[in-house]
C-alpha positions in Angstrom: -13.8 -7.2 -5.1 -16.0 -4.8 -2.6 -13.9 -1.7 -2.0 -15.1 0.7 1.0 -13.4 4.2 0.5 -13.1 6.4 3.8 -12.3 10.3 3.7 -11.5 11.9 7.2 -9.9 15.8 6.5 -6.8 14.9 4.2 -6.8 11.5 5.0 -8.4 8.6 3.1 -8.3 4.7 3.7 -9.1 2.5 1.0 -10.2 -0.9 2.4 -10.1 -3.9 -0.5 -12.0 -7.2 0.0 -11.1 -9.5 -2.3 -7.9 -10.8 -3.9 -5.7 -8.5 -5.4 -4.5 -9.6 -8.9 -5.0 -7.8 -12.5 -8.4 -8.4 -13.0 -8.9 -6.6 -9.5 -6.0 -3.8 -10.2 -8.1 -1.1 -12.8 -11.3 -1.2 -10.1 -8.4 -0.4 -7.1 -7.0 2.3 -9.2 -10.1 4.3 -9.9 -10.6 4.1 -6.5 -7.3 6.0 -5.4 -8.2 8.6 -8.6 -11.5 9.2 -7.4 -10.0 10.5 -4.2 -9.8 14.4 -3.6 -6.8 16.2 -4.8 -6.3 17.7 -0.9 -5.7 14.3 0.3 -2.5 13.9 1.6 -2.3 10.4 3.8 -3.4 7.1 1.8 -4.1 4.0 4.1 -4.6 0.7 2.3 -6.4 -1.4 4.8 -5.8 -5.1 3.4 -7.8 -6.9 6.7 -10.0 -8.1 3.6 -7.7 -9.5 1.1 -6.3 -12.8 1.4 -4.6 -13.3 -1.7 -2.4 -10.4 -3.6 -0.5 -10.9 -6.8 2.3 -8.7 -8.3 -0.6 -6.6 -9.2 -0.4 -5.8 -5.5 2.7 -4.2 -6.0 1.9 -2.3 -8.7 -0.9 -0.7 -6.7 1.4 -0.1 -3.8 4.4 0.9 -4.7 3.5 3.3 -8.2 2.7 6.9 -7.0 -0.9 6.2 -6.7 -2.7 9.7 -5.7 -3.3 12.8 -7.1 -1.0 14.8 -5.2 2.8 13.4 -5.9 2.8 14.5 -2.1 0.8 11.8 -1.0 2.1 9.4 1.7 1.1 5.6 1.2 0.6 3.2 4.2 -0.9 -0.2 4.5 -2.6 -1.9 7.6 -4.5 -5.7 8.1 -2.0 -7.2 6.0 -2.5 -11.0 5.9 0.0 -13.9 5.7 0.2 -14.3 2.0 0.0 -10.6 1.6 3.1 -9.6 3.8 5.2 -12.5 2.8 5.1 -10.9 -1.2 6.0 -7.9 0.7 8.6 -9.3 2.5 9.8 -11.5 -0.6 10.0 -8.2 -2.7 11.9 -5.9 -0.3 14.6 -9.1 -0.1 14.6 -9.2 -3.6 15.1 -5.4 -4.1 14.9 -3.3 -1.5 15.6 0.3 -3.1 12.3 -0.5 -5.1 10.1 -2.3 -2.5 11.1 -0.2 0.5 8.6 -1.2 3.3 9.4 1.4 5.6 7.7 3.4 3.1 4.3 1.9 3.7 4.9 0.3 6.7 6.0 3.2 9.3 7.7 0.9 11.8 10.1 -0.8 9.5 13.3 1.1 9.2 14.5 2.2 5.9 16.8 0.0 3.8 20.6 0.3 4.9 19.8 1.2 8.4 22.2 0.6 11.1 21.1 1.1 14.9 23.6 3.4 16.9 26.1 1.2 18.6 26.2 2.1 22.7 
């Protein structure tokens, strides 16, 4: 696992390279709690990671910054990737909610105004 960290302001991306999975989890982690406590937007950019286990999850969807403030995105997500997304939102969507980390889904329960 290669992990590049990126500060810009109160913004940070964290980009993995590797497969996520438990053995991977603990070095991904230290990552997000070596960040500042003034950052405020967490991007996980995934364009590296082929492969991500429930581990994934974990690391995605647990408050995973300093500030309980923080708001989590994710970007370069691959096949496998988004489909355990996308399988975990189907399976429960009040605990996977993607439009959480991904800003153009809408939010579980959404209904479009009818014209």
């Amino acid at each position: 696992m290669n992990i590049t960290t990126t500060i810009d302001g109160t913004s940070a991306t964290i980009a993995a390279h590797g497969d996520i999975d438990f053995d991977t989890l603990p070095p991904l982690r230290a990552a997000v709690a070596a960040l500042p406590p003034h950052i405020r937007d967490l991007q996980w950019d995934l364009t590296g990671t082929a492969f991500m286990d429930v581990a994934g999850l974990h690391l995605l969807f647990r408050a995973t910054a300093a500030s309980p403030d923080c708001r989590t995105t994710v970007t370069g997500l691959g096949h496998q990737p988004l489909w355990l997304l996308l399988r975990a939102a189907d399976a429960d969507p009040a605990t996977f909610d993607l439009s959480r980390l991904l800003p153009d889904v809408p939010p579980p329960g959404f209904r479009p105004a009818t014209a």
